[in-house]
C-alpha positions in Angstrom: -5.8 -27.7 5.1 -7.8 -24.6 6.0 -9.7 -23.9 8.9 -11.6 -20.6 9.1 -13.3 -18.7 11.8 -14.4 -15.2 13.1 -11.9 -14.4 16.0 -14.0 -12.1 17.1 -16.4 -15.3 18.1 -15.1 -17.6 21.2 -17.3 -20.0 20.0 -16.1 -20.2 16.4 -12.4 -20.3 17.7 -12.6 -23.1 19.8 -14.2 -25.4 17.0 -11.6 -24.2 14.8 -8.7 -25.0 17.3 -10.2 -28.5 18.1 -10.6 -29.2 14.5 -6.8 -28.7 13.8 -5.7 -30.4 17.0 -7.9 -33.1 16.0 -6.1 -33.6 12.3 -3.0 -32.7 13.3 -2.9 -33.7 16.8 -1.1 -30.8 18.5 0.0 -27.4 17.3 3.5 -26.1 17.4 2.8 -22.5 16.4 0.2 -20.1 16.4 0.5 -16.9 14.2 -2.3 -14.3 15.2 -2.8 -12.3 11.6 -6.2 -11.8 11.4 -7.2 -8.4 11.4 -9.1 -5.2 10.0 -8.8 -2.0 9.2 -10.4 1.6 9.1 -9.3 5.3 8.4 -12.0 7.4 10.0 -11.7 11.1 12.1 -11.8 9.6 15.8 -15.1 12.4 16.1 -16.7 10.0 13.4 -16.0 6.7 15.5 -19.3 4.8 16.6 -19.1 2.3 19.6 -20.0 -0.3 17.3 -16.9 0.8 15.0 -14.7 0.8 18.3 -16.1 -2.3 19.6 -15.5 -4.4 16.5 -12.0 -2.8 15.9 -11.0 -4.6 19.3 -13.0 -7.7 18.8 -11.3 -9.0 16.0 -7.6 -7.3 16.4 -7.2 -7.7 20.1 -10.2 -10.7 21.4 -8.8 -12.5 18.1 -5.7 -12.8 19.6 -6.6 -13.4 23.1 -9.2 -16.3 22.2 -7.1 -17.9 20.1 -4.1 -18.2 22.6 -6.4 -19.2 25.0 -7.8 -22.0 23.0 -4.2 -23.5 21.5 -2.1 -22.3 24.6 -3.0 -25.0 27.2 -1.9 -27.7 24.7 1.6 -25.7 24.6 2.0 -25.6 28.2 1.3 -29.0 28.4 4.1 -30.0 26.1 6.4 -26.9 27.1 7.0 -26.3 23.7 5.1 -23.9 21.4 5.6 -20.5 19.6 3.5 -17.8 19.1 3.4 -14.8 17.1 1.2 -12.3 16.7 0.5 -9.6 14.0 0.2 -6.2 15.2 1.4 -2.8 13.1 3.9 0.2 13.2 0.7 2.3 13.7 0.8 0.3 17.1 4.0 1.9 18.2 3.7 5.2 16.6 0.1 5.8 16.3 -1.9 6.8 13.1 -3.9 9.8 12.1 -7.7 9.3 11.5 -7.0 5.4 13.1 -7.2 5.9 16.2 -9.1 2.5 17.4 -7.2 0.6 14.9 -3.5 1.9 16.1 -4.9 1.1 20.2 -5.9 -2.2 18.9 -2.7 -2.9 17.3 -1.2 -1.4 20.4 -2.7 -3.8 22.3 -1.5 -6.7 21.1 1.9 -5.6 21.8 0.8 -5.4 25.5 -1.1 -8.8 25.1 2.4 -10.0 23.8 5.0 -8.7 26.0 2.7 -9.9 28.8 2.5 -13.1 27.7 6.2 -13.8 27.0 6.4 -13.3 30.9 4.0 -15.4 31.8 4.3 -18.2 29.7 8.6 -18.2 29.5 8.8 -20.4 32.2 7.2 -23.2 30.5 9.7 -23.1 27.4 6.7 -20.7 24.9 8.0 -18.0 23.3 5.4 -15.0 22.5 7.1 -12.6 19.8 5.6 -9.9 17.9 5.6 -9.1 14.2 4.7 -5.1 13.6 4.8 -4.3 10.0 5.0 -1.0 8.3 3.3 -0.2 5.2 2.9 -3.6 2.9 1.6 -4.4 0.2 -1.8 -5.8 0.7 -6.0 -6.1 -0.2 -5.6 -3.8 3.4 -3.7 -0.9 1.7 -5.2 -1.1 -1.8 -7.7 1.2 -1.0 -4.7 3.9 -0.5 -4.0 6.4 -3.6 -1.1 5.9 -5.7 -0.1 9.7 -4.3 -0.5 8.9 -0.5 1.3 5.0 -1.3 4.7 7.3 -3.3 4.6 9.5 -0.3 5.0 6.3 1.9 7.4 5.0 -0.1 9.1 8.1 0.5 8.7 8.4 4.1 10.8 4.4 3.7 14.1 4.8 3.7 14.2 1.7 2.0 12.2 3.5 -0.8 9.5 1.1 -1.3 6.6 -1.0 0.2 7.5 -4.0 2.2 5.5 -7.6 0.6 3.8 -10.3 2.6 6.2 -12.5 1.8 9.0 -10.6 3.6 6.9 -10.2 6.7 5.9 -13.8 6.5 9.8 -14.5 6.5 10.4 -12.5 9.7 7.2 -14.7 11.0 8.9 -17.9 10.3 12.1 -16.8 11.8 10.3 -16.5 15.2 8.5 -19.7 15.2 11.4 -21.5 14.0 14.7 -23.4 16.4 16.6 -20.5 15.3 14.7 -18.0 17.5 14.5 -20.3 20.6 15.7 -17.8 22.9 14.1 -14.8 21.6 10.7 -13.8 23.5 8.5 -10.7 24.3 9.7 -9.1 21.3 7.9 -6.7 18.8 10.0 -6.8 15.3 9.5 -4.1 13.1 9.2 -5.0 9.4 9.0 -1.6 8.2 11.7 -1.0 5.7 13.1 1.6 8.5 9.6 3.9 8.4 10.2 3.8 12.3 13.5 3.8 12.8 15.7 2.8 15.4 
């Protein structure tokens, strides 16, 4: 089943998380990958650009651990991972409120791992480099070979592979493993 909402709206979170609680009765795992995007120069940035660029990358993930966490704690048992980008680590020409929103959620996570350890829920972070999604299709073929380039795996990552790393971390295998950011980047980062 799906259940949609705007993360950027407390309101519309909380009926979302109640609604899967409700058919499902509690949830395990919560992955945060939600998310926008935008290239502008940071002198063409409105507040309203800024504003949203948090709402939805950062408040997304902070309203809807707040909603499904208590349930976690409860049980002591629960993962959580949450979505947040190389360009979080590094940083990212003409992104400037996207990369500190991405940035955030690896504070948010690293935070939370500490904070939420003791009651057996693990808070792990997937960053991924560039992939191929609707999110990068707007990029030229020129700008996605220099990319590519830049990889030194020599090609773009696919959802699937950072969905993999993502099921890794909510699975029993990765039951000691928390407050970590895991770069799926083909190496674009390095060590």
């Amino acid at each position: 089943e799906l259940y949609r909402a705007d993360v950027a709206d407390p309101a519309a979170v909380e009926a979302m998380a109640a609604a899967a609680e409700k058919r499902f009765g509690h949830i395990d795992a919560l992955v945060n990958n939600a998310g926008i995007a935008q290239q502008k120069l940071f002198t063409d940035l409105t507040a309203a650009d800024w504003d949203r660029m948090l709402s939805v990358n950062a408040g997304g993930v902070f309203h809807t651990c707040r909603c499904v966490l208590p349930g976690m704690l409860r049980r002591h048992s629960g993962r959580i991972v949450n979505i947040s980008s190389i360009w979080g680590i590094s940083g990212a020409s003409c992104e400037v409120h996207y990369s500190a929103s991405k940035a955030a959620v690896i504070g948010f996570t690293r935070a939370l791992a500490q904070e939420v350890g003791p009651s057996g829920v693990t808070v792990n972070c997937v960053a991924p480099g560039v992939i191929d999604t609707e999110m990068n299709a707007n990029l030229s073929p020129e700008t996605l070979a220099a990319l590519c380039g830049e990889t030194p795996l020599c090609r773009i990552g696919s959802p699937e592979e950072v969905a993999d790393a993502v099921v890794f971390l909510c699975g029993g295998k990765a039951r000691f493993i928390t407050g970590q950011v895991l770069k799926v980047d083909g190496g674009f980062l390095g060590g």
